[in-house]
N, C-alpha and C positions, 0 to 999 in steps of 0.2 A: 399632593403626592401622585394622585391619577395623573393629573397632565403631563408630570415627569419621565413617568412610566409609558405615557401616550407615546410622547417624545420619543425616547430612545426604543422601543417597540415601532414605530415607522418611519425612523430613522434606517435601522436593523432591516427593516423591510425590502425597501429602497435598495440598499445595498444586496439584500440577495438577488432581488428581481432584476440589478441591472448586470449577472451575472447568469444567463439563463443556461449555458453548460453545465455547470453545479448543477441548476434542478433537472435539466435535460437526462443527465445522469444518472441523479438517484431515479429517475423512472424506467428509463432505460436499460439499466446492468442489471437489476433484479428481474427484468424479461429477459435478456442473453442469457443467466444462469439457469432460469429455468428451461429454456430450450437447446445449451447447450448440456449441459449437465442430464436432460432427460431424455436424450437422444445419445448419450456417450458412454452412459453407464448401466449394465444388467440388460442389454438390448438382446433378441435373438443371432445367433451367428448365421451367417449367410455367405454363400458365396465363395467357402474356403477355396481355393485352386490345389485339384486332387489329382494327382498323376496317373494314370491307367497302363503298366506295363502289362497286356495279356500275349504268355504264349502259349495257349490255349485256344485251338477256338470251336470245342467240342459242345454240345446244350447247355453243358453245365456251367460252364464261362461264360454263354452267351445267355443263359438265367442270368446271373450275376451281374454283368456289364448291366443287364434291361434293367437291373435292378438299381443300380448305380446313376442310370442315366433318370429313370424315374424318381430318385430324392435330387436330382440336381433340377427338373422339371417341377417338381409336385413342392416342398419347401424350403426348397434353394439352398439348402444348408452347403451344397458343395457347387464346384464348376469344373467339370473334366478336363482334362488336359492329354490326348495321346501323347504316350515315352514310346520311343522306339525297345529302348532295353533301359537295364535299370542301373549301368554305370552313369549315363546320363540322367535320368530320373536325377539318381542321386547329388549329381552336381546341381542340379535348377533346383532340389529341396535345401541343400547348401546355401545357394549365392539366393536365397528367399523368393524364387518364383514361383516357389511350391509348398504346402503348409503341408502336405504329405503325399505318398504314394504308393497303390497298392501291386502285387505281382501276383499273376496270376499264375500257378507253377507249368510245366509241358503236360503232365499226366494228372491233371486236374480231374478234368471229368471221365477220365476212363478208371481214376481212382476210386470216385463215387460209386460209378454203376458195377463195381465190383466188391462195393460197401468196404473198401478200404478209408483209412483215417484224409481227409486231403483238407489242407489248410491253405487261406490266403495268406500272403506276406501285407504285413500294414507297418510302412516309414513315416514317422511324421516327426516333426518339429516339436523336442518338449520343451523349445525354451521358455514359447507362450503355452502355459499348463491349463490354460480355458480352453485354449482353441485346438490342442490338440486331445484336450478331454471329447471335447465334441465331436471330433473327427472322429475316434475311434467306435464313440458310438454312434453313429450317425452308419459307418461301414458295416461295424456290427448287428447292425438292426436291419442290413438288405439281406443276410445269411439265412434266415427261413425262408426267403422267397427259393432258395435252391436249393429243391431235399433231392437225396439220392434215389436214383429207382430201385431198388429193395427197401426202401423205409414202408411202404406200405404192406411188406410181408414179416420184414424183422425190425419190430417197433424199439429196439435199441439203438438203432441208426438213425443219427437224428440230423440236423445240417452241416457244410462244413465251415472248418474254424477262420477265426483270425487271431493272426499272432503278431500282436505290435510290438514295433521295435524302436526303440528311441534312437536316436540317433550322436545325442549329444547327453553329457553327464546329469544327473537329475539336477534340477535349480529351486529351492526351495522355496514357500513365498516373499518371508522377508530377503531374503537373497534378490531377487526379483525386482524387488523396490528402491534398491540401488543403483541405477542408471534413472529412474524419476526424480529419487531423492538430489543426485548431483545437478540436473536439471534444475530442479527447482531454487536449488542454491543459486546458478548460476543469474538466473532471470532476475530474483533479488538483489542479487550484489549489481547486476545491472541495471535493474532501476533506481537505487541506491547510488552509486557509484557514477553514473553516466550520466543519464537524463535529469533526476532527481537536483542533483549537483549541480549542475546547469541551469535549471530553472530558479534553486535557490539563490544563486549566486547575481541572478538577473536582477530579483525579488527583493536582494539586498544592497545593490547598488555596487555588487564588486564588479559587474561587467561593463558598469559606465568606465572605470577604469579603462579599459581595455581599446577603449575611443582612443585616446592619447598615447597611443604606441605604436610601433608600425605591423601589429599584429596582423596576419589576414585571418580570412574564415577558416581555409586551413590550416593554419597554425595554430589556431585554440580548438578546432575538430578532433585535428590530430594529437593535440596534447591532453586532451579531455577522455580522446579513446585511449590512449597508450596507458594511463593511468589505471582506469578502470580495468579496463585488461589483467592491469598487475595484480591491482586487488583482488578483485573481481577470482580469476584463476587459482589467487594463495589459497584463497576462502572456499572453494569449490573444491580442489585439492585435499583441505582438509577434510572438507566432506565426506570426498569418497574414499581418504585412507581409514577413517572412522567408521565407515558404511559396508568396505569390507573386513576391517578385524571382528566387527563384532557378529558380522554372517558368517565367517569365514570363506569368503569370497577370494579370487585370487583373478589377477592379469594373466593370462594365456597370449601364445604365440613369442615370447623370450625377449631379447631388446626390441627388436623390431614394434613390438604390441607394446611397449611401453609408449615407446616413438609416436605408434599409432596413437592413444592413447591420449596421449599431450597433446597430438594433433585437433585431433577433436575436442578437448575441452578448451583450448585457443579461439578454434573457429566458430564454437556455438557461445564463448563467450564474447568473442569477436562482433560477433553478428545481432549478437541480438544488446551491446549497448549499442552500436551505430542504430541500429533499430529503434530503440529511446531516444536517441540523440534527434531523429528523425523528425521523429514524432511530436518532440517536446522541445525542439530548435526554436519556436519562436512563442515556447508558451512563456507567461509573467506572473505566475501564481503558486504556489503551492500546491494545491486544491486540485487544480488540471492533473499536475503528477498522480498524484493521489489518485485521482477518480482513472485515469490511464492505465494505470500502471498496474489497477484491480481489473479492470476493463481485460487489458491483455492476457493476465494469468489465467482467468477462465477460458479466454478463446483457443490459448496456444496451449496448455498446457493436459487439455481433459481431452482435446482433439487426436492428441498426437500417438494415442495408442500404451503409456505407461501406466495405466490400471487395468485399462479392459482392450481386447483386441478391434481394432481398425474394422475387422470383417462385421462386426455385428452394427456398426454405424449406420444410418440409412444415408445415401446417396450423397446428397448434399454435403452432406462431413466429411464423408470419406474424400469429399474433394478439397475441403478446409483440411485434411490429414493430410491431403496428397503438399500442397503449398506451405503446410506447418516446419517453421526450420527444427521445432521442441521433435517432432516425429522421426526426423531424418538424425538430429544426435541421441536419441533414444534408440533406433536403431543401430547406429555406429559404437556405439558404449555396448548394447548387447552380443553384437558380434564378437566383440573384442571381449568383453568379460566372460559371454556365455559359451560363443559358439568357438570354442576353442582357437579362439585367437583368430577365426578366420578374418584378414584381410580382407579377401575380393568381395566379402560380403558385404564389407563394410565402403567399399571403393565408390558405389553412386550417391549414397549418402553424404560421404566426404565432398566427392566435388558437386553437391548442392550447397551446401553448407560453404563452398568458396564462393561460388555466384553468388548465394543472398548476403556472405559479408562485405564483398564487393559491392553490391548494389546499394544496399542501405551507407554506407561509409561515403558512397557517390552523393547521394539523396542527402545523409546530415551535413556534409557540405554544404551542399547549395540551399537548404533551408535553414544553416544557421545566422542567426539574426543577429547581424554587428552594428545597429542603432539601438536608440533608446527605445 
């Protein structure tokens, strides 16, 4: 009975060691997760880009600025931006240049030194509710560096205020997790649907078929995406009619944002099976899918900014955020869900999301594999 056991015990052996992807893997992805995963999440915020409308430029404003320029020097929590005036402000916190911005009023500091009430204006972004939590307090916490001069004789004069002002309708959290949540369907049905499908079909001997016809690489590319697509889309679809009945979420901006809407969930489900198909053109296993396709959900999907904001990433991420396509239709879904339908916001996002499904649909082309 041992030798039997011997037997099939290095038999078993043999076979995984002449597969060293597999092991490659399992050592590998449990390091990706930990240094993806602990660099993506609960990180400090940094760097927000803060807009400076001062028209003011009395001590008391220029307290204030010194004091603003010092948390963008001393913990980086922000990064200044001069506005000329605040209809423009407003537009660059709109189209996402800006994660907030503050106004500094004309009779700021002559308000003070005559111990009248004088408040800063604070606009920020509440779509993301961490990063504009931060902001406000981040703003809020430069306000004692600028007391008025009678606080030293009438100690009920304390510093002046800030009053934030949201810009967009509150979003709540589960609300919030509704453009993650379609994502993440999407990616599934696409590694499922696309890649998956492909490598089984390899695995099984139905693509030997495919030798004896006059099929090209194109023509089963393209019939492998078209498919997936359909699927792929029904099932994401349902996701997100499910995702807002039960937040009570609703599509902003009338047909158009529908339009928009469908657009982006085409193109992010577009993009990212041609992305499998890519990837997984010339694999012959299972196992490869498998180990891929957990591979990718961590890289794309924790990078891209749908649980925690982009700004608290260190460096390197943020530039795996910058090339993440899961980033750019998580933004495009927020505009359209959150930021009251704004289009333009969602305009560079869209045509990223045409270049990478372009690109990758180029790439599983040419690396799908029509021999045995």
């Amino acid at each position: 009975m041992i030798t039997r056991v011997l037997a099939v015990f290095e038999r078993d052996l043999r076979r995984m060691l002449r597969n060293p992807m597999t092991l490659f893997g399992a050592i590998l992805m449990p390091l990706v997760y930990l240094i993806i995963l602990g660099n993506s999440l609960q990180g400090p915020i940094e760097r927000l880009p803060l807009g400076v409308v001062a028209f003011d430029q009395g001590p008391e404003a220029r307290e204030f600025i010194g004091a603003l320029q010092a948390l963008e020097r001393g913990p980086k929590t922000v990064r200044l931006v001069r506005e000329t005036d605040a209809e423009g402000a407003l537009a660059s916190l709109r189209r996402g240049r800006l994660a907030g911005f503050v106004v500094v009023p004309p009779h700021f500091s002559s308000d003070l030194a005559r111990g009248r009430n004088a408040a800063i204006g604070l606009y920020v972004d509440n779509v993301d509710a961490v990063a504009s939590a931060a902001l406000v307090a981040a703003v809020t916490a430069t306000l004692p560096a600028v007391k008025s001069p009678l606080a030293r004789f009438e100690r009920h004069l304390g510093p002046a205020e800030v009053r934030p002002q949201e810009i967009y309708p509150r979003v709540d959290y589960d609300t919030s997790l509704v453009p993650a949540v379609v994502v993440m369907a999407i990616f599934i049905g696409s590694m499922l649907a696309g890649g998956f499908n492909l490598v089984m079909d390899r695995f099984l001997g139905v693509h030997e078929s495919y030798l004896s016809t006059p099929l090209t690489r194109l023509d089963i590319a393209l019939g492998v995406l078209g498919s997936g697509t359909v699927v792929t889309m029904a099932s994401s679809a349902l996701v997100l009619s499910a995702g807002l009945l039960l937040t009570g979420g609703r599509v902003h901006g009338g047909p158009l944002g529908w339009v928009a809407l469908v657009l982006v969930l085409f193109l992010t489900t577009f993009g990212l099976l041609a992305m499998m198909m890519a990837a997984l053109g010339r694999a012959n296993h299972p196992r490869v899918g498998q180990m891929l396709g957990g591979f990718l959900n961590v890289i794309l999907f924790f990078p891209s900014g749908a649980l925690y904001p982009i700004e608290s990433f260190p460096a390197w991420l943020r530039v795996v955020a910058v090339v993440d396509p899961e980033t750019h239709s998580i933004a495009a879904l927020k505009a359209i869900l959150f930021r009251s339908g704004d289009l333009q916001a969602a305009a560079t996002s869209v045509a990223y999301l045409i270049v990478f499904g372009l690109a990758m649909a180029a790439l599983a082309v040419t690396t799908l594999k029509r021999t045995l």
